[in-house]
VEXKOL-138100 format. One record per residue (C-alpha): residue number from 0; z negated, y, x. Coordinates in steps of 0.05 Angstrom, whole numbers. Example, Ala and Ser with C-alpha at 12.3 -4.5 7.8 and 13.67 -1.06 7.14 Angstrom:
2
0|-156|-90|246
1|-143|-21|273
! end
This chain:
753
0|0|0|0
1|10|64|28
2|-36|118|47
3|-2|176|-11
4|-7|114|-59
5|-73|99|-43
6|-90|177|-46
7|-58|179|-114
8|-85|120|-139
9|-168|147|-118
10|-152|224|-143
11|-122|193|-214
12|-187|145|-229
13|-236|204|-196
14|-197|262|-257
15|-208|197|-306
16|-282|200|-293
17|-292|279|-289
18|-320|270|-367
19|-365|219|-348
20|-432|251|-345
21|-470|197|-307
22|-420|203|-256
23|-433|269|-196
24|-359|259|-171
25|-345|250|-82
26|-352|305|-37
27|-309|264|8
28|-261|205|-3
29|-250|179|54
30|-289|116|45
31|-250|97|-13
32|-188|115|17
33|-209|62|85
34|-218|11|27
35|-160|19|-8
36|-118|13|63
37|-158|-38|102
38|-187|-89|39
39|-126|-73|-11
40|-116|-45|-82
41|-153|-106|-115
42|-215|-91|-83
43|-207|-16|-92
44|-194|-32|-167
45|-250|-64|-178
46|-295|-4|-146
47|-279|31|-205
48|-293|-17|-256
49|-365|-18|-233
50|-395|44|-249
51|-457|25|-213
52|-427|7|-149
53|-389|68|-152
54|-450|111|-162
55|-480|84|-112
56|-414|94|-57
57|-411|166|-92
58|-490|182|-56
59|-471|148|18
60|-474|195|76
61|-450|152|126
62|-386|180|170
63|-324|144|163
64|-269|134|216
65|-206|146|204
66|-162|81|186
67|-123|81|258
68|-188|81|292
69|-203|12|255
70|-130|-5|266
71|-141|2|343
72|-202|-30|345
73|-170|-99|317
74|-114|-87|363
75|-162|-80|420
76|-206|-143|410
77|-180|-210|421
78|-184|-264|380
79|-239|-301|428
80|-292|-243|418
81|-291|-251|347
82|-335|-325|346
83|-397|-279|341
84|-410|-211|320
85|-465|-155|317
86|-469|-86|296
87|-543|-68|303
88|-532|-2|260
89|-503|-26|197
90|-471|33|139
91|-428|22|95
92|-370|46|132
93|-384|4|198
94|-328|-21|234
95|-345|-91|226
96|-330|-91|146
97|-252|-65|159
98|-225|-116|207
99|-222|-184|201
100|-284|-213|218
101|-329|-272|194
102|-386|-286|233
103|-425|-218|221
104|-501|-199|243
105|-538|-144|245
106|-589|-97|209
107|-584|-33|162
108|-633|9|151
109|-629|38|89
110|-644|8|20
111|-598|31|-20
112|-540|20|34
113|-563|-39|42
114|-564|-59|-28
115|-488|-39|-38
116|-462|-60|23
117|-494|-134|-1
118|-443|-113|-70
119|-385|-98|-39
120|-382|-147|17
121|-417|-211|-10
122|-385|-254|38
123|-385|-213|103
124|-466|-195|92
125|-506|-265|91
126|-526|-250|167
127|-553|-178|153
128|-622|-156|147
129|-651|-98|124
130|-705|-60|181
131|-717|-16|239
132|-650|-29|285
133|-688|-36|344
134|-747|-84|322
135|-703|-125|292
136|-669|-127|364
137|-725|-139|404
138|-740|-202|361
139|-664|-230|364
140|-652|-292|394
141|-579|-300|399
142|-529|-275|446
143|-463|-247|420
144|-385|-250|441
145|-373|-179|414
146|-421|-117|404
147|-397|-64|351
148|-419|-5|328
149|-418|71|306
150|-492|96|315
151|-514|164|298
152|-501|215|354
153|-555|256|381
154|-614|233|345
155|-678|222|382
156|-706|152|405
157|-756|112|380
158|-810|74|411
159|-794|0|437
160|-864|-46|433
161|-896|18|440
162|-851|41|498
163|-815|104|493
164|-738|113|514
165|-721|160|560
166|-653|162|533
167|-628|182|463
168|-622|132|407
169|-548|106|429
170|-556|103|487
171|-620|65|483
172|-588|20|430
173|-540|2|472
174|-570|-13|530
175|-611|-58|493
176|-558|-89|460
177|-537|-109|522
178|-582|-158|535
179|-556|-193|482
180|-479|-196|501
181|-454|-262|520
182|-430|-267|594
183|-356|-260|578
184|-373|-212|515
185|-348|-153|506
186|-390|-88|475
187|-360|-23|440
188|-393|37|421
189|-372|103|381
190|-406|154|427
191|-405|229|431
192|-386|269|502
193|-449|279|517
194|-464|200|536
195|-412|210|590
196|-449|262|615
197|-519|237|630
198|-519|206|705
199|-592|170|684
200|-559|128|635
201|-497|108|673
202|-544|91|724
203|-588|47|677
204|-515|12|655
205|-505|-5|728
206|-578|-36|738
207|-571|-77|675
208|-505|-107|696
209|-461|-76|644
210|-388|-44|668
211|-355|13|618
212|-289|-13|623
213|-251|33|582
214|-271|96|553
215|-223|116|490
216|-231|188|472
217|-219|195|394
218|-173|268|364
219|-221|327|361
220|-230|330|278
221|-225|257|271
222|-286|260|234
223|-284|334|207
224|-303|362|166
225|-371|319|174
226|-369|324|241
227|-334|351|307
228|-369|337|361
229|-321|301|403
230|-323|226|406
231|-304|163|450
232|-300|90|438
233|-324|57|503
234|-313|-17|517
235|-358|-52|555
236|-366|-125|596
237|-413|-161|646
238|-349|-158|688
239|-360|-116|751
240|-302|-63|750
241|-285|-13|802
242|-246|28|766
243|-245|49|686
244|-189|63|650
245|-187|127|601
246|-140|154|547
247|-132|185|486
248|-120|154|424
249|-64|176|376
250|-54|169|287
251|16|151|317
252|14|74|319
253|69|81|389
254|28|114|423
255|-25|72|410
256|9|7|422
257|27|42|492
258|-47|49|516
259|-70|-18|490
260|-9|-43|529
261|-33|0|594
262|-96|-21|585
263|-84|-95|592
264|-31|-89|647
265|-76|-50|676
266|-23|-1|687
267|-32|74|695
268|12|119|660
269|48|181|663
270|19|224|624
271|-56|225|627
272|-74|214|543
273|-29|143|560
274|-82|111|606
275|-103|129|674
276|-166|98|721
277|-223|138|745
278|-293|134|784
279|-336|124|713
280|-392|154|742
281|-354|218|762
282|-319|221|694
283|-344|276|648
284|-290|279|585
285|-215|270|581
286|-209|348|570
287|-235|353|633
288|-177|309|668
289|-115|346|628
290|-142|407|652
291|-157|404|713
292|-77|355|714
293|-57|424|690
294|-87|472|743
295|-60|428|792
296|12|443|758
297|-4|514|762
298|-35|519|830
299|43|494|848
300|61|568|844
301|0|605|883
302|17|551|951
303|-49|577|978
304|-85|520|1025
305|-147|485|973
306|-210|499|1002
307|-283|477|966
308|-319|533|937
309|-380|510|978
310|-347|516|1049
311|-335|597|1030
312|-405|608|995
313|-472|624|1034
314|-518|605|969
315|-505|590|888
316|-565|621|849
317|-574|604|781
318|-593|680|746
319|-661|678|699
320|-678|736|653
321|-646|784|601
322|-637|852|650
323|-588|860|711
324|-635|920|735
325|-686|861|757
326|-629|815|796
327|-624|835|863
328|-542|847|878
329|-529|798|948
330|-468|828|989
331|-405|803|971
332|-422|756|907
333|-392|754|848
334|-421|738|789
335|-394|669|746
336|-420|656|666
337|-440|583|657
338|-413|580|589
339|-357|617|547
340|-303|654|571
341|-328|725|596
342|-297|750|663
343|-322|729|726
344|-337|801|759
345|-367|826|830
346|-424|873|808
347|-478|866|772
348|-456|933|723
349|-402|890|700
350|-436|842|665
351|-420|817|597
352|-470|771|577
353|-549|765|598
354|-557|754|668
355|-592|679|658
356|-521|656|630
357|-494|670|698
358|-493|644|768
359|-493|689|828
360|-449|664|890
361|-451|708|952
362|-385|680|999
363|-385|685|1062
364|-362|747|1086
365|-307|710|1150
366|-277|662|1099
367|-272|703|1025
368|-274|776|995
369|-314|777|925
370|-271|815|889
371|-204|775|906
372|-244|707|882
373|-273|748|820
374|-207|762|808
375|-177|688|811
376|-220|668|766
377|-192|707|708
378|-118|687|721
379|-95|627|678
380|-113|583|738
381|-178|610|748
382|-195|592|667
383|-167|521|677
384|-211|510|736
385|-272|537|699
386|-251|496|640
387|-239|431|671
388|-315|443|705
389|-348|449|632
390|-395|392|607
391|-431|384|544
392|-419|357|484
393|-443|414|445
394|-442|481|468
395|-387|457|544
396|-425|495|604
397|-413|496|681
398|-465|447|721
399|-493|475|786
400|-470|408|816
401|-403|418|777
402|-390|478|822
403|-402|438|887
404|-331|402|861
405|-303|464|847
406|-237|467|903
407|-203|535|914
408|-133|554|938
409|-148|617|981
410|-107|657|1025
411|-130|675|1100
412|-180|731|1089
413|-117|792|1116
414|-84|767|1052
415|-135|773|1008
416|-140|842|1030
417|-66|863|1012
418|-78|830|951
419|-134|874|932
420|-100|937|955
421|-43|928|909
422|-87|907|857
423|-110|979|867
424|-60|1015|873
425|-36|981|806
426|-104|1007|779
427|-89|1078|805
428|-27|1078|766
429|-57|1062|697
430|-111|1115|718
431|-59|1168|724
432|-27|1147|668
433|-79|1160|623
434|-95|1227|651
435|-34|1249|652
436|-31|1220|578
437|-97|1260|560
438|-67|1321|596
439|-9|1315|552
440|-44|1325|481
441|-101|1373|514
442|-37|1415|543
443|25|1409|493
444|67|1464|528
445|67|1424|595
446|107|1367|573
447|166|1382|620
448|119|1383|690
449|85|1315|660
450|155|1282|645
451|171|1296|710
452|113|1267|745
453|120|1199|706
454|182|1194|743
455|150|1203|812
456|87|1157|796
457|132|1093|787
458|200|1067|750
459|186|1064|682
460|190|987|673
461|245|966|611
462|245|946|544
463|281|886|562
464|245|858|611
465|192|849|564
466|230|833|506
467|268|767|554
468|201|739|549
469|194|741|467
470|218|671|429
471|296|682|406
472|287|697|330
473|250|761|344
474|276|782|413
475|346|783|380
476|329|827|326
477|296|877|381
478|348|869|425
479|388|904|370
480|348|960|370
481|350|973|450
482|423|964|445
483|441|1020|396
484|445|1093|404
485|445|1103|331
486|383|1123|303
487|390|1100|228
488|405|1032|262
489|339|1034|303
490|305|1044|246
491|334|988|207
492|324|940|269
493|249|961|285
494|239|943|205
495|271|879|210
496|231|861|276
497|162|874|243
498|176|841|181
499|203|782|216
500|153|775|260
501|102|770|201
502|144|712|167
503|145|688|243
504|64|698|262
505|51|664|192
506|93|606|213
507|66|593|276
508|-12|586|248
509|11|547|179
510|47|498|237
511|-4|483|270
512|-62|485|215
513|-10|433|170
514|-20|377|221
515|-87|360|193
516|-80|347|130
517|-146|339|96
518|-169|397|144
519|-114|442|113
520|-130|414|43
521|-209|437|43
522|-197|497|86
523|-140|533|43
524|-167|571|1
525|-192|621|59
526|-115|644|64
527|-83|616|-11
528|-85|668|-68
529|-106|641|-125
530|-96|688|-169
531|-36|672|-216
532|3|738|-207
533|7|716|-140
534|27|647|-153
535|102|625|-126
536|106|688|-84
537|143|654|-33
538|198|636|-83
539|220|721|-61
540|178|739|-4
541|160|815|13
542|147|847|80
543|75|860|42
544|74|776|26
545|80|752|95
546|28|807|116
547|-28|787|71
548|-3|708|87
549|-8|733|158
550|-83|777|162
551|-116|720|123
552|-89|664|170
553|-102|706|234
554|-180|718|202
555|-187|644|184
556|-169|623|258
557|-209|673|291
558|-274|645|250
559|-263|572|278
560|-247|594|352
561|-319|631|345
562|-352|567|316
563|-374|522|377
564|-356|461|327
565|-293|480|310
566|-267|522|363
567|-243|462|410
568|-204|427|352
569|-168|490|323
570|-139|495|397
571|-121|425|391
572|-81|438|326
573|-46|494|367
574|-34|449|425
575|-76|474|466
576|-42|546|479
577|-62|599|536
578|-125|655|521
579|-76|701|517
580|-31|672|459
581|-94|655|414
582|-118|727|424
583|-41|745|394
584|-52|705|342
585|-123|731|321
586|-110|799|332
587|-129|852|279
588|-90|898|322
589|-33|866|305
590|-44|852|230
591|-61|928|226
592|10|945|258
593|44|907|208
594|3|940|149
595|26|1008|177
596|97|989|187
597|102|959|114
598|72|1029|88
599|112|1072|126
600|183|1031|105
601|160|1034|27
602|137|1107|29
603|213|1121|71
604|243|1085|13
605|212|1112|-43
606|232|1176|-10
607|304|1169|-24
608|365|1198|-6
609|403|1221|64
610|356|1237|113
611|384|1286|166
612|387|1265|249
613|323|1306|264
614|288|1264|217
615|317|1195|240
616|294|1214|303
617|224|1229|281
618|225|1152|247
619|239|1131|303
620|187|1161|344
621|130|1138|289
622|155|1059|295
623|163|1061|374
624|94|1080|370
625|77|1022|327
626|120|980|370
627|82|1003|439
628|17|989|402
629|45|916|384
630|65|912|447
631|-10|915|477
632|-30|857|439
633|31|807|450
634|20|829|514
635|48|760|558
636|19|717|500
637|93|674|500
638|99|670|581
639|66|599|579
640|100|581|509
641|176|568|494
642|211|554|431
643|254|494|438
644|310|460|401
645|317|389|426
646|381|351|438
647|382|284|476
648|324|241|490
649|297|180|531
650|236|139|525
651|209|99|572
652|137|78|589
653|108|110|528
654|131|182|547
655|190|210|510
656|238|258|563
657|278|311|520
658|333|357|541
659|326|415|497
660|346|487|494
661|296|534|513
662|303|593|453
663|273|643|491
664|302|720|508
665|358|757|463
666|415|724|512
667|453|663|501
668|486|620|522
669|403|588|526
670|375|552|581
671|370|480|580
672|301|455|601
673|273|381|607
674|209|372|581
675|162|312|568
676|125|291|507
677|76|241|478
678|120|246|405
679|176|240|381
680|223|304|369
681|270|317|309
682|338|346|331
683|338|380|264
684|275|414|278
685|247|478|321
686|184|466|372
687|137|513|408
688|104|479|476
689|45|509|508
690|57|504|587
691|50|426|614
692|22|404|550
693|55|341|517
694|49|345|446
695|98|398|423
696|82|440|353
697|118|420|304
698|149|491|264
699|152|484|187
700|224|504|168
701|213|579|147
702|274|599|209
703|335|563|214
704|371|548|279
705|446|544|272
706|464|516|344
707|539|515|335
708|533|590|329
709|462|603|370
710|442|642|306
711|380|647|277
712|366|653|208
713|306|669|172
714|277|646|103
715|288|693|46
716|283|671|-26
717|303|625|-78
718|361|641|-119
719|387|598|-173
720|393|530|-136
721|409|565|-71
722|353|583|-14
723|378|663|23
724|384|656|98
725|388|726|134
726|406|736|209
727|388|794|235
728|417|797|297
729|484|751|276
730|540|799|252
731|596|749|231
732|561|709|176
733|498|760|170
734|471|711|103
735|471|639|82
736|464|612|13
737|453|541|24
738|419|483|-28
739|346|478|-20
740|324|415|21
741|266|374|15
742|227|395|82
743|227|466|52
744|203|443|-11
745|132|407|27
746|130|470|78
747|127|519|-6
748|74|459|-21
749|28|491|33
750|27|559|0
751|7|530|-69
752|-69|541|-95
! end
C-alpha cells in the first residue's frame, strides 16, 4: 500500500470520528501511518474498529521513526541475529514490532503501553514484562544474538543495586546491555550526538569489550516536530574493530542500499554521507566530517602551508565573567566565541557577546599577527573551521581540546603584513566614502569638488561585475537595465527586476521548506493566508502577492535559524547554504525594498499619463536608490550558490556525476560545469547547489527554462486553460501561453490554506 494511500486512508477514518465525543482525535499520526506501511491495511483496519485500542494509541507519547529508518534496520540485520532478541525499553513504536521478528524480550515500563502493546501485538509480546528497564536487566539470565532499541535521550540515570551511573540513562542501558550480547551478537542503539561526544563512555565501551562498528547518523527532523536533536543508529559487536565506518542515512531507498552495500564491503565511498572509516574515539558527529571535507575544498584556493593553531599560540584562556573591563587584554590575542557565530575580533572593545562565552589566544608574536588570524576566522573558511570544531548535541560549542586540533593555513608573517595593510587601505576607502557622503548632504552646493574626488579615491567598481554573479532569471532582467540609455526603459526593467525577484526569493524558501513534507504541513500557516479573499491568489499573482508570500516566508525562516532546535535542520532543508545567503534570505532589508518598490510603481501608475524626461530621470534616481540598498543585503550571498540545469549524467558507486549548465550572469552562451550529487536530477527541472554540497535544491516550477532559446520565463497567471509565461529579458517570443502541467498544479497545492 502506499504511503498517500495509507495517509488517505488514516485522515478519512480520523474526519469519520471527529463526531465521536469519547474520541480526543491525534496530535500526530505517525504511528498509525508506520502501521499501516510496515503491518498492512488489515491490521490498520482493525485499529479503527476498536475504539478502545484506538483511544488508547490516541494518548501514547512515544516517538516514532520514520518508516525508512525501520526499512534500514531490517536491511542492516542478517538473518542469523534474529534467533534472539531484546529491546530493554519497550513503547509502542519500538523497532522490534515493525520488522520481522519472532523471538522478542524485553520490558516496558508503562502500564498503559504496556497494556496496548499486549492488544496490538499478541503474538510478538509473550516475552515482555512490565518493570523498571534496568532491574529487570540486572536479573536477566539470557544472552542475546541482537540488542535493539530507541531509549529516551538525555534523561538522567537511575541507581543499579544501589549504585549510581555516572553516565546518562542510554548510555548506561547500554553498557549494561552489553553484558548480555552473545559473542557473535550484534547491539544497535538510537542515540543522540551527544553520546558520541562523551570520551568516559567510549572509554567504558572499550573496557567492557564492546566495538561501535558503525555509527549511522539519521536526517536532522527525522523526528520533528517531537524532536530535533540530532540522532545516530550505532551498531555494535564483541568484534575488535580498528576502524568504524560512518554515514548518513537517506528516505531515498538508493542511497541507502549504497551504504548498506559499503558497509559490508567494507568499502569507503566518495562522498562522505555514502560511508567512510574513522578513529571512533576521535569522531564527534558526521557534520563535523562534511565540514571540515569542505574547508579542506576551500582551503584549495588560500595555498597557504597548514600549521596547528597551537604551534602559533603562547596560551588558550578560557574568559569567566560578564565585563571585558575586568579581562586583562594579552598582546597580540584575539578573542574566539565558544558558541554561535559572532566575529572572532583582536580587542577586547570588540566584543559581541559576554566575555565567559569566549576564549582568549595570545599568538606568538614571530609566527602570527592577531588581527590577520582574527580576520581568517570570519572568511567562509574561517566559519567552516569553527564549525567543523563544534560539539554538543544541544546548544554545538568549541572544546578547549577541540582547539588543540584546530590546523591553520598561514602565510609567512611579511605576508600577513601586506595583507593587513590592504585590508586597511580598503577600510580607508569606505571611511572616505562615507565622509565624503555626509559632506555631500551637510554641503549640497559642493557636489562638483565631491564628484571629482570619488574619481581620484578609486574606480568606481561596475554594475556588471556584480550583476555576473546574480542567478540568470534576475541578472537578465538587470542586465537590461544597465544596457539602455533610455530612461522609460530603466524604469520598466528596475520594476520587472524587483518584482521578479520576489516571485524568485519566494521560490527559493517554498523549495527548500516543501522537502519535508509533514514539516511544511504543520508549519504553513505562519506564511498561508487564510483568509478567503486571499484564497487562489496565485491563480493572477501581484507584485504585492509575491511580497507578502515573500516577508512571511523570510520571518518564518529567520524564527527557526534563531531556535537552537531548529536552526541546524532548516539549513539542512536549504542544503546547507553559506552565512551570507541565509542572511539574504532573512533579511527585512530586503522585504522592506520590495514593499517600497511595489508602492512607488502603484502610486507612478495611478499617476497616469506622459511623464516628461526630467521626471523619468528622477524615477530613476528613486529605484537606483532602492537597488543600491538591495544591493547591501544580496551582497555575495550567490558566490557559493549556482543555478543549474542538468543535461547528461553517470552513476557509479552511489554518486551521480552531472554535466549541467551553470545559469549564472546575464551572458550566454552558459558555462557547462560538472558537479556531483547524492540524488538523482530531472533534466526537466532547475537546481540551486550550495558550494561542495551534494544534495542539490530542488526549485518548484514557478520559472521556466527554455534551453533551446536560453530564455527564461517566469510564472504569471492562469488564463482559461492556459498558464502566462513572461520573459523579461527575451525579446523574440516575450510571452508563452502554454497548458498547465501537473508539477505546477502540486507547487499551487503549497500555497493553499
Amino acid at each position: 500500500m502506499e504511503q498517500t494511500d495509507i495517509k488517505n486512508k488514516i485522515w478519512s477514518n480520523l474526519d469519520r470520528l471527529r463526531t465521536d465525543r469519547n474520541f480526543s482525535g491525534f496530535r500526530d499520526t505517525r504511528l498509525l501511518e508506520l502501521i499501516g506501511a510496515t503491518l498492512g491495511e488489515e491490521k490498520l483496519d482493525n485499529i479503527f474498529q476498536e475504539m478502545e485500542l484506538l483511544s488508547k494509541l490516541t494518548n501514547t507519547h512515544s516517538i516514532t521513526a520514520p518508516t525508512y529508518v525501520f526499512k534500514f534496520i531490517e536491511e542492516l540485520i542478517k538473518p542469523e541475529n534474529k534467533k534472539s532478541i531484546l529491546d530493554p525499553w519497550i513503547t509502542i513504536s519500538s523497532p522490534i514490532f515493525y520488522i520481522q521478528a519472532d523471538n522478542i524480550f524485553g520490558t516496558c515500563i508503562n502500564q498503559t503501553e504496556f497494556e496496548t502493546i499486549k492488544t496490538l501485538f499478541k503474538e510478538k509480546s509473550q516475552n515482555i514484562k512490565l518493570g523498571d528497564t534496568l532491574n529487570e536487566l540486572s536479573k536477566e539470565t539470557l544472552n542475546f544474538d541482537l540488542v535493539l532499541s530507541f531509549p529516551p535521550f538525555g534523561m538522567r540515570t537511575q541507581h543499579i543495586n544501589g549504585e549510581k551511573s555516572p553516565f546518562d540513562f542510554a548510555t548506561t542501558l547500554l553498557l549494561k546491555c552489553g553484558e548480555h550480547l552473545a559473542q557473535d551478537g550484534k547491539l544497535i542503539f538510537l542515540v543522540s550526538n551527544s553520546f558520541l561526544m562523551d570520551d568516559k563512555g567510549k572509554e567504558a565501551l572499550n573496557k567492557k569489550g564492546l566495538f561501535v562498528e558503525a555509527v549511522f547518523s539519521v536526517p536532522s527532523g527525522a523526528f520533528a516536530p517531537m524532536t530535533n536533536i540530532p540522532s545516530n543508529l550505532i551498531l555494535i559487536s564483541k568484534q575488535s574493530k580498528e576502524k568504524t565506518f560512518v554515514a548518513e542515512i537517506s528516505q531515498d531507498d538508493t542511497t541507502n542500499k549504497t551504504i548498506l552495500q559499503n558497509f559490508k564491503n567494507h568499502k569507503e565511498a566518495k562522498a562522505i554521507q555514502l560511508g567512510c572509516f574513522v578513529d571512533f574515539m576521535e569522531f564527534k558527529s558526521l557534520n563535523s566530517l562534511v565540514s571540515e571535507k569542505e574547508m579542506q575544498e576551500l582551503v584549495k584556493r588560500i595555498g597557504y602551508p597548514p600549521i596547528l593553531l597551537t604551534d602559533i599560540s603562547k596560551s588558550i584562556n578560557a574568559l569567566k565573567g560578564d565585563n571585558s573591563d575586568e579581562v586583562e587584554h594579552l598582546a597580540n590575542s584575539i578573542y574566539l566565541p565558544k558558541v554561535g557565530n559572532s566575529p572572532v575580533v583582536a580587542s577586547l572593545s570588540e566584543l559581541k557577546i559576554k566575555p565567559k562565552n569566549y576564549y582568549q589566544i595570545q599568538l606568538d608574536e614571530t609566527k602570527a599577527n592577531a588581527i590577520y588570524v582574527a580576520n581568517y576566522f570570519n572568511t567562509p573558511v574561517g566559519k567552516k573551521l569553527r564549525e567543523s570544531l563544534e560539539v554538543g548535541a544541544v546548544i554545538p560549542q568549541i572544546s578547549k581540546s577541540q582547539l588543540s586540533r584546530c590546523v591553520f593555513f598561514l602565510p609567512d608573517l611579511s605576508t600577513q603584513a601586506e595583507l593587513i595593510e590592504v585590508d586597511s587601505k580598503i577600510q580607508q576607502f569606505s571611511l572616505r566614502l562615507d565622509e565624503l557622503k555626509r559632506n555631500l548632504w551637510k554641503q549640497p552646493k559642493s557636489y562638483k569638488s565631491i564628484s571629482k574626488e570619488l574619481k581620484t579615491i578609486n574606480q568606481e567598481e561596475k554594475l556588471e561585475n556584480w550583476i555576473d554573479k546574480l542567478p540568470f532569471p534576475i541578472s537578465s532582467i538587470l542586465w537590461r537595465y544597465y544596457a539602455t540609455k533610455d530612461n522609460s526603459k530603466k524604469i520598466e526593467h528596475l520594476f520587472h527586476f524587483f518584482e521578479a525577484f520576489s516571485e524568485f526569493l519566494s521560490m527559493l524558501m517554498l523549495s527548500a521548506l516543501v522537502q519535508d513534507k509533514e514539516f511544511y504541513k504543520a508549519e504553513s500557516h505562519k506564511w498561508i493566508d487564510k483568509d478567503e479573499k486571499f484564497q487562489n491568489w496565485y491563480l493572477r499573482a501581484t507584485f504585492g502577492n509575491w511580497n507578502v508570500l515573500t516577508s512571511r516566508l523570510s520571518k518564518a525562516i529567520r524564527e527557526y535559524l534563531s531556535d537552537n532546535d531548529k536552526k541546524e535542520y532548516c539549513k539542512s532543508l536549504f542544503g546547507n547554504p553559506t552565512e551570507a545567503f541565509l542572511s539574504m534570505i532573512t533579511s527585512k532589508g530586503i522585504v522592506n525594498v520590495l514593499i517600497e518598490v511595489a508602492n512607488l510603481r502603484n502610486k507612478w501608475k495611478g499617476h497616469g499619463g506622459i511623464t516628461s524626461e526630467e521626471e523619468n530621470n528622477q524615477r530613476v534616481l528613486t529605484l537606483e536608490q532602492q537597488l543600491n540598498e538591495f544591493r547591501k543585503h544580496i551582497a555575495d550571498a550567490f558566490e557559493d550558490t549556482r543555478m543549474l540545469s542538468p543535461t547528461t549524467s553517470s552513476f557509479e558507486d552511489g554518486i551521480f556525476t552531472f554535466n549541467a549548465k551553470e545559469l549564472i550572469g546575464a551572458r550566454t552562451p552558459f558555462n557547462e560545469v560538472t558537479i556531483k550529487s547524492l540524488i538523482p536530477l530531472d533534466r526537466k527541472k532547475l537546481y540551486l547547489c550550495n558550494s561542495e554540497q551534494t544534495k542539490p535544491l530542488e526549485l518548484l516550477p514557478f520559472i521556466k527554462f527554455v534551453e533551446a532559446s536560453d530564455a527564461i520565463y517566469f510564472y504569471t497567471s492562469i488564463e482559461s486553460k492556459d498558464v502566462r509565461w513572461v520573459s523579461y529579458h527575451f525579446d523574440k517570443e516575450a510571452e508563452l501561453k502554454q497548458p498547465a502541467d501537473n508539477e505546477l498544479f502540486k507547487a499551487f497545492d503549497f500555497l493553499k490554506p
